[in-house]
N, C-alpha and C positions, 0 to 999 in steps of 0.2 A: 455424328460426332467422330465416329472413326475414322470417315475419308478426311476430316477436319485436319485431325491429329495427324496420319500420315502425311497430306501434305504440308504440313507445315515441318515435319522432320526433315522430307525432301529441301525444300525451302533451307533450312541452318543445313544442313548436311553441303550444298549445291555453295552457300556464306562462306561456312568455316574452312570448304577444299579449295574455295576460290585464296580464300590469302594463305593457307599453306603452300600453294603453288609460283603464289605471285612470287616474283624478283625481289628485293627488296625497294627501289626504284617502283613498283607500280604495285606497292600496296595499295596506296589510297585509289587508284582505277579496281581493282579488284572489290575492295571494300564499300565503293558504291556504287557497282554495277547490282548489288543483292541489298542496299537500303535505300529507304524515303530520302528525299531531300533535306527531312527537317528530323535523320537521325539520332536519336538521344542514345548516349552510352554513358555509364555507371562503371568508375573503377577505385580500389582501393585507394590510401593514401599511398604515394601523395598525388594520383593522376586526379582523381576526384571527377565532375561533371564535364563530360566534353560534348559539344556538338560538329553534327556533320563528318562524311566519311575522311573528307582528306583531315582533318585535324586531329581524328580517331586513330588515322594508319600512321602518322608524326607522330601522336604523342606517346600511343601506344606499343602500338605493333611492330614499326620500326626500329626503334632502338633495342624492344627486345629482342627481334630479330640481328641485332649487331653482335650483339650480345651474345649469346647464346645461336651458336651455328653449325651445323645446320640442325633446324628442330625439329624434331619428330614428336608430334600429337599421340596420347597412348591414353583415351577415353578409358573409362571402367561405368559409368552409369550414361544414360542416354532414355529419356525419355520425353512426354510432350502429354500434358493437360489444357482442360479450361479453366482461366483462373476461379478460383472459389472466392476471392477477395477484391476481384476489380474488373476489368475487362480485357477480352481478348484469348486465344490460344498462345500458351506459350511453349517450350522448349528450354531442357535444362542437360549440359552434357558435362560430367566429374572426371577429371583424369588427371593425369601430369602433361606435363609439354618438358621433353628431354631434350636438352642441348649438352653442346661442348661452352663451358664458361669461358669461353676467349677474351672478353673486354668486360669493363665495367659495366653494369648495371644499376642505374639508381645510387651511384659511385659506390656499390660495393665492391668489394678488390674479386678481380677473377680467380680462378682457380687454374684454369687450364685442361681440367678434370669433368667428366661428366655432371650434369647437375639435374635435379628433377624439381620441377616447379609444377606444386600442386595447381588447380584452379579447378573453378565451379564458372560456368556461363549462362546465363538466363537468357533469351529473345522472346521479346512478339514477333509475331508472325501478323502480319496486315497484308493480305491478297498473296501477292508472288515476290513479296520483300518483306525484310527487316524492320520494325520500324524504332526501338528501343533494343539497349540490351544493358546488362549488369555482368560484370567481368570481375571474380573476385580468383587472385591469387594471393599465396600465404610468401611474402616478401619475409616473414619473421623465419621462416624453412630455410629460404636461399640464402639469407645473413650467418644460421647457423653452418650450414655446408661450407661456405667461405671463412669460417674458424671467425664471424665477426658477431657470436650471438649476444644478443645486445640486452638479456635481463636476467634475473636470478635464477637458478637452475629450476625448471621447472617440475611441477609434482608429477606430471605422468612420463611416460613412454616417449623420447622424440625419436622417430624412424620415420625412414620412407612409408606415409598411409598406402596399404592395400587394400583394391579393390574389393568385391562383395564377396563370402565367402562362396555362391552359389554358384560363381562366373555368369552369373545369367542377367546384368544389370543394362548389357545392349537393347535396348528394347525396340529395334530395328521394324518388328511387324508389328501387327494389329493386337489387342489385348483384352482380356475378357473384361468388358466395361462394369462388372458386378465389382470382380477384384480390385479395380480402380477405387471403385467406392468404398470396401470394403476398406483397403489401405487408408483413405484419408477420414475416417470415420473414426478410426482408431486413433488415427494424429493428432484428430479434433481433440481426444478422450483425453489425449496425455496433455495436452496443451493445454484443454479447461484444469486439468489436474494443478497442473505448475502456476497456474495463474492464480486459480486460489490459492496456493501454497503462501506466493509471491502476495497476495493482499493480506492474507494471515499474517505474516511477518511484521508486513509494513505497521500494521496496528497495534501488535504483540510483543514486536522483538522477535521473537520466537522465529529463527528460520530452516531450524530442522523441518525435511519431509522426511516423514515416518517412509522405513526400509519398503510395505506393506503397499504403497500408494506407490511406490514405481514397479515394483511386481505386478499391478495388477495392470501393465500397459506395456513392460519391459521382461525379455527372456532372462534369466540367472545369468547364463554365460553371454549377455549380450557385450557388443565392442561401439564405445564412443570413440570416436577420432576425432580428435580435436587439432584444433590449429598449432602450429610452432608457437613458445612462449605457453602452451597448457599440456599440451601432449594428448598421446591417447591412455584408455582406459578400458579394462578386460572385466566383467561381471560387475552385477550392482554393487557388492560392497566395495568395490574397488572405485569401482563411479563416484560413489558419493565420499570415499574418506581422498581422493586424489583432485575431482574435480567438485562435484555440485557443494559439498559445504565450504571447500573455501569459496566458492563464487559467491554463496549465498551469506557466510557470516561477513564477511571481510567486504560486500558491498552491500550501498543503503539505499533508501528510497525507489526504489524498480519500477520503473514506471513502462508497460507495453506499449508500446506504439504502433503498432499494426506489422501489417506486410504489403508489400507491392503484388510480392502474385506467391500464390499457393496453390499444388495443385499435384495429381496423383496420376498415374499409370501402372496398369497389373498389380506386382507388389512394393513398388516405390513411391516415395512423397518426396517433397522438396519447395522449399518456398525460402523467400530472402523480403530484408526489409532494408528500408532506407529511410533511419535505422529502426531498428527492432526495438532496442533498448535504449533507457534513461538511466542512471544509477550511479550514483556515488560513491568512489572507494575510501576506506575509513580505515584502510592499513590491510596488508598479507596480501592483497591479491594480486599475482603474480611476482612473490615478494618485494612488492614496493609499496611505499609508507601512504597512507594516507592523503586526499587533497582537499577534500573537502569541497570539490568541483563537479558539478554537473556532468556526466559525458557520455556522449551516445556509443552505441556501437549499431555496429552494420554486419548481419549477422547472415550465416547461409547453412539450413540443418536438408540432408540427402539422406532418406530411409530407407529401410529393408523392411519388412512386415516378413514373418515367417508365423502363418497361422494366425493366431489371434494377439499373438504378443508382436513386437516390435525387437527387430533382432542386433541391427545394426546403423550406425548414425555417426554418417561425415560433418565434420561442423568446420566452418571458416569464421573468423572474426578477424575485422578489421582493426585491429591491437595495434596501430599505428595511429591511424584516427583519434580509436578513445584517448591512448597516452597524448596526444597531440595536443587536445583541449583539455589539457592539463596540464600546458605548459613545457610536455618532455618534449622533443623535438627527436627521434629516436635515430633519424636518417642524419639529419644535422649534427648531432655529437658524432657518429661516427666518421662522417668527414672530417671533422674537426682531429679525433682519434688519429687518423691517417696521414694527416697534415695536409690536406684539402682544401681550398677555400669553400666557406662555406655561400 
């Protein structure tokens, strides 16, 4: 499994240099010279499902390459498992992409000013290509930097997310395949934890977890990162009075719905779904009223393990999406905002 894992790093490593280098002009030759023919890609709102590489390097990578010039990739995690949840070897690489805001984006107004655009990326890997991947960037980040943050202040920290505290999240070589396991054993631990929590509720009401139950799978001083529109968050009690109880009172009905890939290196984890979650808001979350509407979210969590607890945890959510199927249109007011056609 280990010559697996390596070349399949080679493989995204060989992807991701190929379109940093490209011209803008030959994205899409770049982009699928390194996938299958019958590429699938996965991106937030509102890029949503695209296929094939020239329709990928249009609708993606292009314009934010217009956008945002010239860009420089500044990884902080980098790793590559087998999935625990479905098939294949994949790769997952956490970092910012820094440009200059020259032009709109997604019509947000430029800046003119540096700008850093979080993102998480998933691949399989199938032979000597790409054959899938999941692209999530935190769009709620870049609306805030352009002075256009589009919802109620939110409860944690918004800053630029930093990397892992150990600087050690490039996972470039080979990795002790015990610690791989050991990592995702513990994910499992906290995941069955949350899930009960998440059924208790459902039947109870009741959707406190006790301080006691994330201790026993979370460090004291551990740091969630959360996406723009939640912020981040510094030791348990700060977790759960900033982020997990309003997640958890202020939304209903929680229903899991899997993951597409899950999966561990040394001492990292990291899995995304499409979507993760079902759940209804019922007022406060993310101070906005209630809808009484179904709404998925598409979610992406990147671990630290340090020793037996769990240290640190990037989290993306597609906050665009859920509000979407709720009727807010969160990109569309704000052109409207600007005097835009919509």
């Amino acid at each position: 499994m280990s010559a697996a894992l390596q070349h399949a790093k080679a493989v995204v490593r060989d992807h991701l240099a190929a379109i940093d280098a490209a011209p803008t002009a030959a994205l899409a030759d770049a982009v699928a010279a390194t996938v299958v023919d019958d590429y699938r890609w996965r991106g937030v709102h509102p890029f949503g499902e695209i296929s094939g590489a020239e329709a990928v390097a249009a609708g993606f990578w292009a314009p934010l390459r217009e956008a945002f010039s010239p860009v420089q990739r500044r990884p902080d995690v980098f790793l590559a498992g087998d999935n625990t949840v479905g098939d294949g070897v994949w790769v997952c690489e956490m970092g910012h992409l820094l440009g200059l805001f020259d032009r709109p984006w997604l019509a947000i107004p430029p800046t003119g000013r540096m700008c850093f655009l979080r993102y998480a990326g998933f691949h399989r890997v199938d032979a000597d290509l790409i054959a899938e991947s999941a692209m999530f960037v935190d769009v709620v980040s870049v609306m805030g930097q352009a002075g256009q943050y589009p919802l109620p202040p939110a409860s944690g920290s918004q800053h630029i997310q930093p990397g892992p505290l150990t600087h050690d999240g490039l996972l470039d070589d080979e990795q002790d395949e015990a610690a791989g396991k050991e990592t995702m054993a513990l994910v499992e631990r906290m995941i069955d934890d949350l899930s009960e929590a998440n059924r208790q509720g459902n039947s109870t009401g009741d959707n406190r977890v006790p301080r006691a139950v994330l201790a026993e799978t979370w460090h004291e001083d551990m740091i969630w990162s959360g996406p723009g529109g939640i912020g981040a968050t510094y030791t348990i009690d700060r977790y759960q009075q900033q982020h997990q109880h309003p997640f958890r009172f202020n939304l209903a009905a929680k229903t899991f719905n899997g993951h597409v890939a899950r999966f561990a290196e040394g001492d990292y984890a990291c899995f995304f779904g499409w979507p993760n979650l079902t759940n209804t808001a019922t007022g406060g979350f993310l101070g906005m009223t209630g809808s009484g509407t179904p709404a998925d979210m598409r979610v992406v969590d990147v671990y630290r393990r340090d020793g037996d607890k769990l240290a640190e945890n990037w989290i993306f959510i597609d906050l665009l999406h859920w509000l979407n199927m709720q009727g807010l249109d969160v990109l569309a007011r704000m052109r409207q905002l600007n005097g835009e056609a919509l």
